[in-house]
N, C-alpha and C positions, 0 to 999 in steps of 0.2 A: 482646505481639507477639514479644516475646525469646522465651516458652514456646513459643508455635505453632510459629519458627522452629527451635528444638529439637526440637519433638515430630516436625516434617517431615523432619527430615533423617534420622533415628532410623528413622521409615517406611519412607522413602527408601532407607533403609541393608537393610534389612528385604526390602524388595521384592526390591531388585539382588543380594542373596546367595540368596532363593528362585530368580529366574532363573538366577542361576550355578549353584545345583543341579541343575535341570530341564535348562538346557543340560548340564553334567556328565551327567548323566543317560544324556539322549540322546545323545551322545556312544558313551560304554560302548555302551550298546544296539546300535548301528550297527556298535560294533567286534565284539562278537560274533554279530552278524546274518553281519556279513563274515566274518570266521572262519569259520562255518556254510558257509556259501555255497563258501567257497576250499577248503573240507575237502572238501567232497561232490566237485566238478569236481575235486582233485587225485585222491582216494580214486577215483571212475569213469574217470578218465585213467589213470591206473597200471593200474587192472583191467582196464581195454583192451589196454593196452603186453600186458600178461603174458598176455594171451590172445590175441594178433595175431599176436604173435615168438614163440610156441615150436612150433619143428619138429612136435615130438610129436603136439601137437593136429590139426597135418595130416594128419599119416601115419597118426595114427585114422578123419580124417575120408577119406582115400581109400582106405582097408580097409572101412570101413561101407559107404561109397555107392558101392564098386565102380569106382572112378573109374578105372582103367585099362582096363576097360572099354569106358567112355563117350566117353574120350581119345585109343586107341588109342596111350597112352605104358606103360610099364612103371615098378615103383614108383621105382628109379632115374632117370630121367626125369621122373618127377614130381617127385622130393624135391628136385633140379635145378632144374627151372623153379621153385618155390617159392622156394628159396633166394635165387633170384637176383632173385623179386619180394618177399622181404621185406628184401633190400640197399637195393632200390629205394626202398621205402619209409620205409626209416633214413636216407636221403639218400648211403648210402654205393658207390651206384652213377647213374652220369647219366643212363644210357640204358636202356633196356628193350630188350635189343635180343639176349633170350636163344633160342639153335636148339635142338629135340630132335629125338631119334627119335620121328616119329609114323607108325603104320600102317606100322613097320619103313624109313621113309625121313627121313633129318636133315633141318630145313627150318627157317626160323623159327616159334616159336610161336604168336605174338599177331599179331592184323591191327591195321590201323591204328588203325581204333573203340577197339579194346583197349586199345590203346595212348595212346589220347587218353583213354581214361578213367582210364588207369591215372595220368594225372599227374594229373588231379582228386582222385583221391585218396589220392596223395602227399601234397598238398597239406594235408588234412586232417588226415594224420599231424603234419605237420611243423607245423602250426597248432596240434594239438591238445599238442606236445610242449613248445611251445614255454607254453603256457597254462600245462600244469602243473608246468613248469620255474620258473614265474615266478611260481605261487601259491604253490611254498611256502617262498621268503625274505618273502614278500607277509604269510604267517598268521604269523613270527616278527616280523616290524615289528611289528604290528597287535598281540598277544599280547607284547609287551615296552613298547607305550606301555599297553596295561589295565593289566599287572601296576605301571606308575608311579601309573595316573591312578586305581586301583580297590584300596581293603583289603582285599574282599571275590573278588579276583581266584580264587580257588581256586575256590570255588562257580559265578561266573559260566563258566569254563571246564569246568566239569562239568555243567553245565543245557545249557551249546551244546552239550556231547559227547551228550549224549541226546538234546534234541532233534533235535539234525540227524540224529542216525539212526531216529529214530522217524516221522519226515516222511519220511526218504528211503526205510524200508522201504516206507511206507504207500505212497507212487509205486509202488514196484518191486513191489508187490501186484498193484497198477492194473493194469501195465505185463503183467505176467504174466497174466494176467487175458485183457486185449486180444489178446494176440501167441499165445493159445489158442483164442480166439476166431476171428480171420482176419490170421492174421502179413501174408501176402501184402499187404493193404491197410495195413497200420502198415508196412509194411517197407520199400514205396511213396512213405507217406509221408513217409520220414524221405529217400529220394532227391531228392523233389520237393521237401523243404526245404535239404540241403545242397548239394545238383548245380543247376545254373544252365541245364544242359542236357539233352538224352536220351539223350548216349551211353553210360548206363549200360546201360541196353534191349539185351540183347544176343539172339543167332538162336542156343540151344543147339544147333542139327544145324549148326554150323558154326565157329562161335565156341567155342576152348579153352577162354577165362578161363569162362566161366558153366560149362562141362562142370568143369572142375577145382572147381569150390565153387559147385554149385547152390543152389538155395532151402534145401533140407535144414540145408543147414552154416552156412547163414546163421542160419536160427533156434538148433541147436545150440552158435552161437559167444554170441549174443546171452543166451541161456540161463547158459552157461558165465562169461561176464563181471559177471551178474547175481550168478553166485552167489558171486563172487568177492569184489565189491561190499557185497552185502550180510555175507560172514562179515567184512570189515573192518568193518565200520559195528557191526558187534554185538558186535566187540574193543572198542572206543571207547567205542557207549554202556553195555555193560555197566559199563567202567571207570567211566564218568561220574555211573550210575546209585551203582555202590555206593559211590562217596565221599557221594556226597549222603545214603544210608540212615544211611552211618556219621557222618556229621556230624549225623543231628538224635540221635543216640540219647544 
């Protein structure tokens, strides 16, 4: 009885450190599933930021599509109204409530509509800044309890740096793919999932904001963020990739 009693507890003992492993385990797992996860949303937030806020890319895109043109503003006037809608967007202005010369007469810019959409996606910005404000004290937590809870911490942080780029190009393949195919319908898309409403639907023969950055620029921006995206992600897992080559050799 005394043996049985031994041999069960032994078992016993046997069993609860297998599951402390598998929990351990899973654990790790989740932390670098998360990591993954936080990298890619900080990594496509930032390539956003850098492609949303710089002047430059405007003043490309309204020399390509003619947008003075279309607007009846001159390029000082456009760089103007810009300006003051990506203040807006940085939270570093309240109101949208910028005048130009249009068709040689000062007036205000944006109609209401405009104007109502334009806090929608303010809103978005400041959502979206605020995520990746906050994912990335998020991946040093998360990458300073592995490096306690994992000895193998080096390798696992170079498997997430590959895979997470190797899944994230293969989307952005996709993605690419699609948005050659019929942008206009992805592009839709992505209104009908973050806008709650239609005021984005604007009347180009009336409406500035859609004459200042038609469909054109929208694909060119989306294009332009992609590939921003992606040369970070090919920073990372390259690095990730040749630790790992050089560790089996």
């Amino acid at each position: 009885m005394l043996l049985f009693s031994k041999e069960f507890i032994v078992l016993h003992f046997k069993m609860g450190k297998e599951k402390g492993e598998l929990s351990l385990k899973g654990i790790k797992k989740i932390g670098y599933v998360s990591i993954g996860i936080l990298l890619s949303m900080v990594l496509l937030l930032t390539s956003v930021e850098l492609v949303a806020f710089h002047m430059d890319h405007y003043r490309a895109s309204f020399e390509k599509y003619k947008i003075t043109e279309a607007t009846g503003m001159n390029m000082e006037n456009l760089e103007h109204t810009m300006g003051d809608v990506l203040k807006y967007f940085k939270d570093d202005r309240v109101e949208l409530d910028t005048r130009a010369v249009i068709h040689g007469e000062e007036q205000p810019v944006f109609g209401e509509r405009e104007i109502s959409h334009m806090v929608d996606v303010k809103a978005l910005f400041v959502q979206g800044r605020f995520i990746r404000n906050s994912g990335v004290p998020l991946i040093l937590i998360i990458a300073l309890i592995l490096i306690k809870i994992d000895k193998d911490w080096r390798k696992g942080f170079a498997k997430t740096l590959l895979y997470t780029s190797i899944a994230n190009i293969g989307l952005l393949v996709m993605l690419l793919i699609l948005m050659k195919i019929d942008f206009y319908k992805y592009f839709t898309y992505f209104h009908l999932i973050f806008f709650s409403n239609d005021l984005w639907i604007l009347d180009p023969t009336t409406d500035v904001l859609i004459q200042m950055v038609p469909e054109e620029f929208f694909y060119s921006t989306a294009v332009k963020i992609i590939v921003y995206f992606v040369g970070s992600l090919l920073v990372l897992g390259t690095a990730g990739g040749y630790y790992l080559k050089k560790r089996t050799k």
